[in-house]
C-alpha positions as CSV (number, residue, x, y, z in Angstrom):
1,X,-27.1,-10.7,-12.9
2,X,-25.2,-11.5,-15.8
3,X,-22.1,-12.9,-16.4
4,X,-19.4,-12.2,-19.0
5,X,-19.6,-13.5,-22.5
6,X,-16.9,-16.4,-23.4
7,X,-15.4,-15.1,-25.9
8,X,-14.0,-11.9,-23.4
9,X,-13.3,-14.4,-20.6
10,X,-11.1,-15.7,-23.2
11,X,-9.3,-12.2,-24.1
12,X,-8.9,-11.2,-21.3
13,X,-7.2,-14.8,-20.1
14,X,-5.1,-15.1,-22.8
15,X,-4.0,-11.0,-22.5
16,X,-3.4,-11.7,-18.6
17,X,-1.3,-14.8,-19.7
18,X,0.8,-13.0,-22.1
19,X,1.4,-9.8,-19.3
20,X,3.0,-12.3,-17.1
21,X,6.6,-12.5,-16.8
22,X,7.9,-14.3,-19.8
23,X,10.1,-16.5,-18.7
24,X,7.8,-18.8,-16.7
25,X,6.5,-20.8,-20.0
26,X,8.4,-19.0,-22.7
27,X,7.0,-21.1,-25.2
28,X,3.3,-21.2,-23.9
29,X,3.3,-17.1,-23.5
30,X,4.8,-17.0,-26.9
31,X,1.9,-19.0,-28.3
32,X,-0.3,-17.0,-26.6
33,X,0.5,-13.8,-28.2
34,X,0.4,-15.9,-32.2
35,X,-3.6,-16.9,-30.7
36,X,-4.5,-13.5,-29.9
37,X,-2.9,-12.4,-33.0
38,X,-4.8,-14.4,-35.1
39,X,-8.4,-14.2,-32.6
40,X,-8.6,-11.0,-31.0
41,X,-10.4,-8.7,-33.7
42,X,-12.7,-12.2,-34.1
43,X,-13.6,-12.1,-29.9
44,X,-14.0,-8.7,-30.4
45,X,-16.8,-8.6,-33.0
46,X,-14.1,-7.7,-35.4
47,X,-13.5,-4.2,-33.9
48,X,-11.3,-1.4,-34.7
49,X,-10.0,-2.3,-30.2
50,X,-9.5,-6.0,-31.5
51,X,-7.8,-5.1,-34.6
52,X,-5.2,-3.2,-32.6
53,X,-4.8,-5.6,-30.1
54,X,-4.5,-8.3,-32.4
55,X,-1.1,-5.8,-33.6
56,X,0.1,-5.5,-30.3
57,X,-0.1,-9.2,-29.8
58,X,1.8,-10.3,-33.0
59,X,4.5,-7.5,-33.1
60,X,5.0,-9.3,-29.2
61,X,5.1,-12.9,-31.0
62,X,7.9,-11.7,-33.4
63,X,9.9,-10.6,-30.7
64,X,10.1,-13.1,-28.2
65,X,10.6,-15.6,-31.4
66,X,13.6,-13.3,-32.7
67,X,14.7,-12.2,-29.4
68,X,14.0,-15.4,-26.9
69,X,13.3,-16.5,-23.7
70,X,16.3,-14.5,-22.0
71,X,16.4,-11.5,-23.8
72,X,12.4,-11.1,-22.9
73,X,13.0,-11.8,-18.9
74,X,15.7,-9.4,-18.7
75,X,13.5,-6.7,-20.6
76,X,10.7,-7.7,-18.8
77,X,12.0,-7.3,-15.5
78,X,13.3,-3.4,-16.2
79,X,10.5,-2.5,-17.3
80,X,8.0,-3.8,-14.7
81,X,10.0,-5.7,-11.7
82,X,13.1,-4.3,-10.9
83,X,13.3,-0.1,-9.9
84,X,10.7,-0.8,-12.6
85,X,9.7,2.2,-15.4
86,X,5.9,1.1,-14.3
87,X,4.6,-1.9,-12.0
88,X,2.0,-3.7,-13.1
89,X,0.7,-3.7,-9.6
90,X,-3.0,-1.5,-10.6
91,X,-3.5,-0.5,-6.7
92,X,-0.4,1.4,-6.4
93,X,-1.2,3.4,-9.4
94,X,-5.0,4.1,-7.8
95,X,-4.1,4.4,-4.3
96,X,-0.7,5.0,-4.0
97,X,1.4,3.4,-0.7
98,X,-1.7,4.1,1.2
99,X,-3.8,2.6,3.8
100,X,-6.9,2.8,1.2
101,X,-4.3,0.4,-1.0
102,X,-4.1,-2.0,1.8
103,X,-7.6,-2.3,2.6
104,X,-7.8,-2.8,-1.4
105,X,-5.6,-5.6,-1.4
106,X,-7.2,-7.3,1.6
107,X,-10.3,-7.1,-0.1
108,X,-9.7,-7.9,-3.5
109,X,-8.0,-11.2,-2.1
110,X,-11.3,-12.7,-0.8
111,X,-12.7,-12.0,-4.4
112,X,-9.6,-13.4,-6.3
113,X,-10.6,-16.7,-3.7
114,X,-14.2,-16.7,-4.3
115,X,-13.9,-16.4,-8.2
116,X,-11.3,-19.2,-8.0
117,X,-8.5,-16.9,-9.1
118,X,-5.2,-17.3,-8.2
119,X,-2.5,-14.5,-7.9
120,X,0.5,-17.5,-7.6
121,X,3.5,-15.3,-6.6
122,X,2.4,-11.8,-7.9
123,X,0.5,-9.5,-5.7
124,X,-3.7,-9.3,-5.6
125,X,-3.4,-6.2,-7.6
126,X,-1.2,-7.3,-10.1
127,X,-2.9,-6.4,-14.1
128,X,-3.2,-9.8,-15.3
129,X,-4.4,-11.2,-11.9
130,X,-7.8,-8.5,-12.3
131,X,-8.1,-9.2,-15.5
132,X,-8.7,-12.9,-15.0
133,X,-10.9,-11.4,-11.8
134,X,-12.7,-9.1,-14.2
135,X,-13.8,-11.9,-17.0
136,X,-15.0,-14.1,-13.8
137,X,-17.2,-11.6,-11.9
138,X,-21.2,-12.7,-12.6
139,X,-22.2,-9.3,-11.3
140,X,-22.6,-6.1,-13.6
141,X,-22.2,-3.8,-10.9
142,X,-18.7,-5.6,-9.4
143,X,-17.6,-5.2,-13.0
144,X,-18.7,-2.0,-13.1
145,X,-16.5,-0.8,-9.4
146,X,-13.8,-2.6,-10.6
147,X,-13.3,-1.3,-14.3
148,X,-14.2,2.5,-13.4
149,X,-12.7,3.1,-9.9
150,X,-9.4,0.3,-10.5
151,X,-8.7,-0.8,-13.9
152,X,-9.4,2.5,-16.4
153,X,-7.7,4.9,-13.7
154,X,-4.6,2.9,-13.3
155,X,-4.3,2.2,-16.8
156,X,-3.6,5.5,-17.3
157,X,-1.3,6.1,-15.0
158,X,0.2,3.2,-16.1
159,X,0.4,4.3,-20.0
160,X,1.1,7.6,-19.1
161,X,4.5,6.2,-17.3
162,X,5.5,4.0,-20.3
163,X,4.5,7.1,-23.3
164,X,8.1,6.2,-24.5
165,X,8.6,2.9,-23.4
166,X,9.1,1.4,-27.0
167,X,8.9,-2.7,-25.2
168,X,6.5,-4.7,-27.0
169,X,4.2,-5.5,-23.6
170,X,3.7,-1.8,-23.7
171,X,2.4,-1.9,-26.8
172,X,-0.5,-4.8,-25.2
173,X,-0.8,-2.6,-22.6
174,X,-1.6,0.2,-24.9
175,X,-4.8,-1.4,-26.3
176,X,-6.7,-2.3,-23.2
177,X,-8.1,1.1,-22.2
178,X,-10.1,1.0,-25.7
179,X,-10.6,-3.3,-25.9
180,X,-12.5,-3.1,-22.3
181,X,-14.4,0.0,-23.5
182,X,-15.2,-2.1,-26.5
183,X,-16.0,-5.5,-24.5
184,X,-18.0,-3.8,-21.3
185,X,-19.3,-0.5,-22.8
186,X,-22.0,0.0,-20.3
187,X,-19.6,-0.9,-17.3
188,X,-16.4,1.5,-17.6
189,X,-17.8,4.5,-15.7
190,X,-19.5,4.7,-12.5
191,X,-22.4,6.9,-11.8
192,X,-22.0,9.2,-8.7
193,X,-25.1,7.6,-7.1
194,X,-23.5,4.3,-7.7
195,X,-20.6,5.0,-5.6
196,X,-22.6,6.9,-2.8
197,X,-24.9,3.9,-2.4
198,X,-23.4,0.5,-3.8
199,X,-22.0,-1.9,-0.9
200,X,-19.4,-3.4,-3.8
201,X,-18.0,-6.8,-3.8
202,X,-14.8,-5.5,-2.0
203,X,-15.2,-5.2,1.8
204,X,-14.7,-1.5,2.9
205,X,-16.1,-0.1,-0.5
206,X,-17.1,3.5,0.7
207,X,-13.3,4.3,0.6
208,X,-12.9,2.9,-2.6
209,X,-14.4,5.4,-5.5
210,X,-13.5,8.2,-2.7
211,X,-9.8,7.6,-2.5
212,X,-9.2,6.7,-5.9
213,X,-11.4,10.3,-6.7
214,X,-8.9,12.1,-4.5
215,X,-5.8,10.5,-4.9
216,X,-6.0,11.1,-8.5
């Protein structure tokens, strides 16, 4: 068993943090995105996924310091709470309004307990709220269910919904298929035997690789 390295725990806290809805600590989201502008390509071993996020995250700086707090809620909130162009919410891009999804949620909420994460106000399969999960989970095999059956699949649905969304989250968003290839590279695919056999960290995992296969 072996846990994740700081410096990710890190990224991916400070890239959960800056994914939240901006209003709620304007100024601390905003400095935030300046940290991981100046940090991310140095947590990530100075890679061509850090690099880009490290864009992402300062192009966001400039524009909640040009733009503010209230131009950054309102733009926020089309995009990804109200009728949104994409909710953040990972499950519903896996799963769909399914039962599968609720099962997933119910499970995924005695993780977020265990690894003394809390969802606050947003759903259990909200992005940021996994992310923090992801950087907390000890157990290379968790890591591994949750990245290849959750995370990578509903990222792309997720970026395939905002291709011309031109908001500057999107653009954060954009980066993390490629910075959690680049922080767990032996963890974002799931061997077939894997799924057939693993009893995963989320209560009813049989469904979980299944439905997510054939929902797709």
């Amino acid at each position: 068993m072996s846990g994740v390295d700081t410096r990710i725990r890190t990224l991916l806290d400070q890239v959960a943090f800056v994914l939240c809805y901006p209003a709620e600590a304007f100024s601390s989201r905003r400095a935030t995105a300046k940290a991981l502008a100046d940090h991310a390509g140095e947590l990530l071993d100075g890679s061509a996924a850090g690099e880009e996020l490290a864009a992402a995250a300062a192009a966001l700086a400039d524009d909640l310091d040009m733009r503010g707090a209230e131009w950054a809620a309102e733009r926020y909130t089309v995009i990804f709470d109200m009728s949104p162009v994409c909710t953040l919410a990972v499950g519903f891009h896996v799963f769909g309004e399914t039962y599968a999804r609720g099962e997933f949620l119910a499970g995924i909420t005695g993780e977020l307990r265990g690894h003394g994460v809390s969802a606050g106000n947003e759903i259990a399969d909200h992005l940021p709220v996994l992310l923090q999960l992801l950087g907390r989970m000890a157990d290379a095999e968790d890591r591994q269910l949750l990245l290849s059956v959750i995370l990578m699949p509903g990222l792309a649905k997720m970026l395939q919904e905002l291709e011309s969304a031109s908001d500057p989250w999107s653009g954060v968003l954009r980066t993390l298929p490629a910075v959690l290839t680049e922080a767990f590279p032996d963890e974002v695919s799931l061997p077939d035997d894997l799924i057939a056999t693993h009893d995963p960290c989320i209560p009813a995992g049989e469904f979980l690789g299944k439905e997510a296969a054939t929902h797709a």
